[in-house]
C-alpha positions in Angstrom: 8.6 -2.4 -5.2 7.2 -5.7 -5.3 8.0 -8.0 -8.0 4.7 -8.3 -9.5 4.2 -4.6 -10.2 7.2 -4.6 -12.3 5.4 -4.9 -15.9 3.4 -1.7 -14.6 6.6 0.0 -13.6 8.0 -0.4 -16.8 4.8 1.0 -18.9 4.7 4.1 -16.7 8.4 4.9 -17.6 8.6 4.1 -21.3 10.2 6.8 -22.6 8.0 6.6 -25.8 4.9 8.0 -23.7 3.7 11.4 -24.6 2.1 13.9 -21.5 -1.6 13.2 -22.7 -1.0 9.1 -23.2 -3.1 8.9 -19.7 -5.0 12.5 -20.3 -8.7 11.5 -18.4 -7.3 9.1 -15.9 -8.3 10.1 -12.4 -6.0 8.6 -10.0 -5.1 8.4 -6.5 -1.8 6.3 -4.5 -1.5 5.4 -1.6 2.2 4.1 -0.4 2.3 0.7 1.7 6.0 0.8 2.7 7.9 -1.1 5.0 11.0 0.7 6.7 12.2 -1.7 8.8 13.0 -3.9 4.7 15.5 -0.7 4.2 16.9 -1.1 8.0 18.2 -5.0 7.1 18.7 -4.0 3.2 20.7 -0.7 3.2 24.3 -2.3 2.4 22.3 -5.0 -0.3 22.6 -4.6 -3.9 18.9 -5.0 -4.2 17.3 -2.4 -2.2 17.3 -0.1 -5.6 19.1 2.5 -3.9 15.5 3.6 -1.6 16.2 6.7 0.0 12.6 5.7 2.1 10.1 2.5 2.1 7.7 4.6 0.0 9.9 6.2 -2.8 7.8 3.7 -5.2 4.5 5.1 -4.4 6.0 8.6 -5.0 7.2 7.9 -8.1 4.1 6.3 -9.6 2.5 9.2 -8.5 4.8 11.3 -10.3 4.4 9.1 -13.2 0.9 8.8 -13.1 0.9 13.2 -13.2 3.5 13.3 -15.9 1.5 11.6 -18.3 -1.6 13.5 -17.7 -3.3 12.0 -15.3 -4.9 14.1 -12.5 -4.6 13.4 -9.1 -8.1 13.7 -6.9 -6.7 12.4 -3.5 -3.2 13.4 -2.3 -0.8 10.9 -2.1 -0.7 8.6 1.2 2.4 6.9 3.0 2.2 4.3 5.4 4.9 2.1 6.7 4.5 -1.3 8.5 7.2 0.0 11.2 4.5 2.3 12.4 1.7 -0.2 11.8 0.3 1.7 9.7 -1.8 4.1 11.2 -1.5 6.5 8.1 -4.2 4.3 6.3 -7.1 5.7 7.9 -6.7 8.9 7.3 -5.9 8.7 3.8 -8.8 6.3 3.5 -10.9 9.2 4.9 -10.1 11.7 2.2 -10.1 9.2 -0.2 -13.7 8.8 0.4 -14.0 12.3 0.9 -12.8 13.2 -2.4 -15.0 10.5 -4.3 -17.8 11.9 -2.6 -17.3 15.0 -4.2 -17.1 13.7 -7.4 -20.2 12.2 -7.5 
């Protein structure tokens, strides 16, 4: 994960949150990964032991479930190796799903 998403990192795994301390929040992730940042980092200290370039968004999505949130769009994975052609999809039922909850 990117350096400036660490302060969120750390509220969603406070240990000190109960499973309703997000009850109401609607949420939906989408993963924008970059495999080929594994491929150079793999034998680096720093790579926080990523088994895949999106492991981050899965976990916030986790996260985000686990403290009562409710997911509306299932979670999306793109990766920059691919050039991302996973956005558009997700974008579509993103959209999709907003529409329904309307």
């Amino acid at each position: 994960p990117c350096p400036a998403s660490a302060a969120c990192l750390r509220f969603l795994r406070r240990k000190s949150h109960g499973p309703k301390t997000l009850d109401g929040l609607q949420f939906a992730v989408l993963g924008l990964g970059d495999s080929n940042l594994l491929a150079v980092a793999w034998r680096r200290v720093d790579c926080f032991g990523a088994r895949d370039c999106n492991q981050a968004a899965e976990k916030v999505d986790s996260w985000l479930k686990h403290l009562g949130g409710t997911r509306f769009c299932r979670r999306g994975e793109a990766d920059d190796r691919t050039g991302n052609t996973e956005i558009d999809g997700w974008l579509e039922r993103l959209w999709a799903a907003l529409r329904l909850s309307e």
